[in-house]
C-alpha positions as CSV (number, residue, x, y, z in Angstrom):
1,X,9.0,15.0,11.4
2,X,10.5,11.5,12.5
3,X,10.8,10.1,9.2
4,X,7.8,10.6,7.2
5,X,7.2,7.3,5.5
6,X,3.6,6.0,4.1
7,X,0.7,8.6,3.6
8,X,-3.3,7.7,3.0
9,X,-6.5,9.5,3.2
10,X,-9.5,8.0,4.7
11,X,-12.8,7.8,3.0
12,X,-13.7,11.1,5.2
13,X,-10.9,12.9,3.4
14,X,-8.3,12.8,6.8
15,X,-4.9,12.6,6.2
16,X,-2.7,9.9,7.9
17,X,0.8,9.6,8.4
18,X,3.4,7.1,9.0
19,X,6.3,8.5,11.0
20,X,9.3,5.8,10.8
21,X,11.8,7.4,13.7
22,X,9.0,8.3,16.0
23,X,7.0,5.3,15.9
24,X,3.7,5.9,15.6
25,X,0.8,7.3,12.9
26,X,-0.4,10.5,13.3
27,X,-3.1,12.7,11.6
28,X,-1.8,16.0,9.8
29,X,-3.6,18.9,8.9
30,X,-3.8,19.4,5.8
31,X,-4.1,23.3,6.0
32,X,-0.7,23.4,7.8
33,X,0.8,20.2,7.5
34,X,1.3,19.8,11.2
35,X,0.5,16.9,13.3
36,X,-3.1,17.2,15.0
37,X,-3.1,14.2,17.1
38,X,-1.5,10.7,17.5
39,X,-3.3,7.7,16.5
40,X,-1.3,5.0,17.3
41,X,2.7,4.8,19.1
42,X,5.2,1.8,20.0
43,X,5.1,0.9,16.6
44,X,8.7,-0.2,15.3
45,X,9.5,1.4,11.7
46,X,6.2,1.9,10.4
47,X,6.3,2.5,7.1
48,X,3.7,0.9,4.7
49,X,-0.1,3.1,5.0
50,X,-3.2,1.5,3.5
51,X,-7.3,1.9,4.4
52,X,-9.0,-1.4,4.3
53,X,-12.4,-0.3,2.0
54,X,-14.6,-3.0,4.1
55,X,-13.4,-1.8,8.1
56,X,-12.2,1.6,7.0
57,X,-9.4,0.7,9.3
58,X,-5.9,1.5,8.8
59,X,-3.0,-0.6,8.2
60,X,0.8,-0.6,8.6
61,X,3.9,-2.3,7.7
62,X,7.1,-2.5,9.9
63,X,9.7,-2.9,6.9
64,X,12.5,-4.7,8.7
65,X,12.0,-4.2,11.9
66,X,9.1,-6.5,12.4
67,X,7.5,-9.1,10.2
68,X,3.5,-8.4,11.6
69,X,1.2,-6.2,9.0
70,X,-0.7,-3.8,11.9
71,X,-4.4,-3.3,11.9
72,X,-5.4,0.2,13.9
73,X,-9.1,0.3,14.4
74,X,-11.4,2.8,16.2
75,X,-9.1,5.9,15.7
76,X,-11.7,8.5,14.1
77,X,-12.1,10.6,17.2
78,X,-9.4,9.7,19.8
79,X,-6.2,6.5,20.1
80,X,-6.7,3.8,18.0
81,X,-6.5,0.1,18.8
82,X,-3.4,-1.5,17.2
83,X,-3.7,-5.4,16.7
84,X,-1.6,-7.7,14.8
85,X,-3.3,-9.0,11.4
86,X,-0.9,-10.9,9.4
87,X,2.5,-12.5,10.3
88,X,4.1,-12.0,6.8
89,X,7.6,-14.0,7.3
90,X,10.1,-11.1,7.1
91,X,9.6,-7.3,6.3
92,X,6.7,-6.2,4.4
93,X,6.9,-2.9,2.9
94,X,4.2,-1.2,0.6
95,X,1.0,-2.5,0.9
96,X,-2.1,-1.7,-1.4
97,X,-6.2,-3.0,-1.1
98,X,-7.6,-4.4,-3.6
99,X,-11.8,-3.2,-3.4
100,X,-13.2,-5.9,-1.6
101,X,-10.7,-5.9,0.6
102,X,-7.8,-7.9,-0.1
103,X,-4.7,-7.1,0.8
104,X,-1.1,-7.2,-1.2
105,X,1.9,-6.3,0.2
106,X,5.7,-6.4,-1.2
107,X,8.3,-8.1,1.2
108,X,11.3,-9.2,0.1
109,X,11.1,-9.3,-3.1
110,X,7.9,-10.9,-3.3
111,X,4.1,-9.6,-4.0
112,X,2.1,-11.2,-1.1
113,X,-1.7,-11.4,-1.1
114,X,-3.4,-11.1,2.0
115,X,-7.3,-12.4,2.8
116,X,-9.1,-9.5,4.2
117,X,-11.1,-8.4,7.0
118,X,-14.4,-9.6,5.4
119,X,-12.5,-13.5,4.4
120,X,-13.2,-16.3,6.4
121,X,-9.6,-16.7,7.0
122,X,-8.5,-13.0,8.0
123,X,-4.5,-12.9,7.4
124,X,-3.9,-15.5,5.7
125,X,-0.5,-14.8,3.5
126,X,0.7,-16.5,0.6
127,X,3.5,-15.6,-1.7
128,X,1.6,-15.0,-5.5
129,X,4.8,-13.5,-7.4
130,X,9.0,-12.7,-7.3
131,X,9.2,-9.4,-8.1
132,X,13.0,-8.3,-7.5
133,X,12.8,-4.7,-5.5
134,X,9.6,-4.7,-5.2
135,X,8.2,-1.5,-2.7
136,X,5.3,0.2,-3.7
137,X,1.8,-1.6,-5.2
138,X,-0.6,-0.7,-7.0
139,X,-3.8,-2.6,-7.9
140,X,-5.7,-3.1,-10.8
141,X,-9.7,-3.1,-12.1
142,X,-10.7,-6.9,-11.8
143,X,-13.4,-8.8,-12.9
144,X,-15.6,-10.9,-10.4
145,X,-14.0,-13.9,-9.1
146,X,-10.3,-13.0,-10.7
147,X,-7.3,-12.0,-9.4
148,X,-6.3,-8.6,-10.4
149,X,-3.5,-6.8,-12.5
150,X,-1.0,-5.5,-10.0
151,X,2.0,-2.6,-10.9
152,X,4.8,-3.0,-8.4
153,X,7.6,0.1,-8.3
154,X,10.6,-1.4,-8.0
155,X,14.1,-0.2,-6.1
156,X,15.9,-1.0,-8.8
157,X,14.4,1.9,-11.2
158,X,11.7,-0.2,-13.1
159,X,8.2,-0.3,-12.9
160,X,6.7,-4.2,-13.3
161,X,2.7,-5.0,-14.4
162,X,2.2,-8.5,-12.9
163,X,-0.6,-10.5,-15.4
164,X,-2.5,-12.8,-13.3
165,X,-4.6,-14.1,-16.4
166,X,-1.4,-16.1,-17.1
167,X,0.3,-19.5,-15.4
168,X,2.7,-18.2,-14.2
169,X,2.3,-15.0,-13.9
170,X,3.3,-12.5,-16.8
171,X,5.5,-9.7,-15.8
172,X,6.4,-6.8,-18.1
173,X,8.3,-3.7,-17.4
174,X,6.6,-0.7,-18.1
175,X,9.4,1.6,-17.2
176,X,12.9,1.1,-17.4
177,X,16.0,3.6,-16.4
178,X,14.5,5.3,-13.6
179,X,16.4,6.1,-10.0
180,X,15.3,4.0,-7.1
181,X,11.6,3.4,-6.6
182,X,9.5,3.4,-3.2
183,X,5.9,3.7,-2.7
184,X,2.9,4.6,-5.3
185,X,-0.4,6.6,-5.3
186,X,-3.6,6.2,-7.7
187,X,-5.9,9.2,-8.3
188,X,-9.7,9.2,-8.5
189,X,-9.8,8.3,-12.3
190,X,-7.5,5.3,-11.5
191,X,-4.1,7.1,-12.9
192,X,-0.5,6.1,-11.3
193,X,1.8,8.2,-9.9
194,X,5.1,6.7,-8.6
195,X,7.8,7.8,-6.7
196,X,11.6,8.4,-7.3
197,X,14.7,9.0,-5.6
198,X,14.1,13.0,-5.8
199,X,10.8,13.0,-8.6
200,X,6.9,12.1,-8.5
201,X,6.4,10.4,-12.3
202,X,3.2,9.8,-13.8
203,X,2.6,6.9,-15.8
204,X,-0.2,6.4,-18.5
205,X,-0.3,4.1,-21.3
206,X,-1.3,5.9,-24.8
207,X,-4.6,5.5,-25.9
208,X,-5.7,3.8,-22.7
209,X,-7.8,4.9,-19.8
210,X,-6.1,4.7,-16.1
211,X,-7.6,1.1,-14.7
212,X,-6.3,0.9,-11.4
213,X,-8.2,1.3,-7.8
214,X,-7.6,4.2,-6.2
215,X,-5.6,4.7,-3.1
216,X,-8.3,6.0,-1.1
217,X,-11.4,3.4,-0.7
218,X,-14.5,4.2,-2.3
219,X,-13.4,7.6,-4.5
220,X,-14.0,6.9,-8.0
């Protein structure tokens, strides 16, 4: 398998995977779960797997082998192109869009916010919270102009809402006691589902509806 690492459907309903060992991202069928084609190789440790809503491109993360966040672009029917698109400063991991296209990624312990492919400034990184652990992301419903919640599964076995509508930012555990935590997924009604060390775990809040975006662009 080469180390299966990220996962994420396009807004055509293809599967893509990141393979960690082999170096590359590859399409699986989803009938068999074998690999139909190759997107993109002579990537080292991809990891991270995210579809940019605006492009519909993909994007990857190197964990620590590399510090550059990958953009692979015309890949629907044959190789992709892989160019760099951000120069994060050490070893981003999990990496989540918010809908108009903003990226966030975890590295090191910090939640990074990326401009997007539609932004004048494509790339740009900046540091927007210190989350201890931090892996997987998840993004929340914002309003116009604001910055939205994020939910950041931690290593550590907690799982952290990050309140931008606060200076600094409020953080609050939302669950506590778990194994180690790596990458997240949110469904079609906006609902997270998280990853353990050997268990997927959904989380809901009673008496609330699920407000995050989903993992795949556009399904809603």
């Amino acid at each position: 398998t080469g180390l299966i690492a990220g996962l994420a459907f396009t807004r055509d309903g293809r599967l893509y995977m990141a393979r960690g060992f082999a170096g590359d991202v590859v399409e699986v069928d989803q009938a068999t779960g074998r690999v139909k084609r190759v997107v993109a190789t002579g990537i080292r440790c991809p990891t991270g797997l995210a579809v940019d809503p605006v492009s519909g491109d993909l994007f990857v993360s190197q964990n620590t082998c590399r510090r550059e966040i990958l953009r692979i672009s015309h890949f629907a029917d044959g190789a992709g192109k892989t160019s760099t698109f951000a120069d994060t400063g050490c070893c981003a991991d999990g990496l989540a869009f918010e809908p108009d296209g903003t990226l966030y990624a975890a590295s090191a312990g910090h939640v990074l916010q990326i401009d997007g492919t539609a932004s004048a400034t494509p790339g740009r990184t900046r540091s927007i919270a210190l989350v201890p652990g931090a892996d997987g992301i998840a993004v929340g419903v914002a309003q116009a102009g604001e910055t939205p919640d994020l939910v950041v599964n931690r290593t550590d076995g907690k799982v952290t809402r990050v309140d931008f509508s606060t200076t600094p930012p409020t953080q609050t555990n939302i669950l506590s006691g778990g194994t180690r935590g790596d990458f997240v997924a949110v469904d079609s009604r906006g609902c997270l589902y998280i990853t353990q060390t050997s268990s997927i775990v959904r989380i809901t809040i009673p008496g609330r509806a699920c407000a995050l975006s989903p993992s795949t662009p556009g399904v809603g």
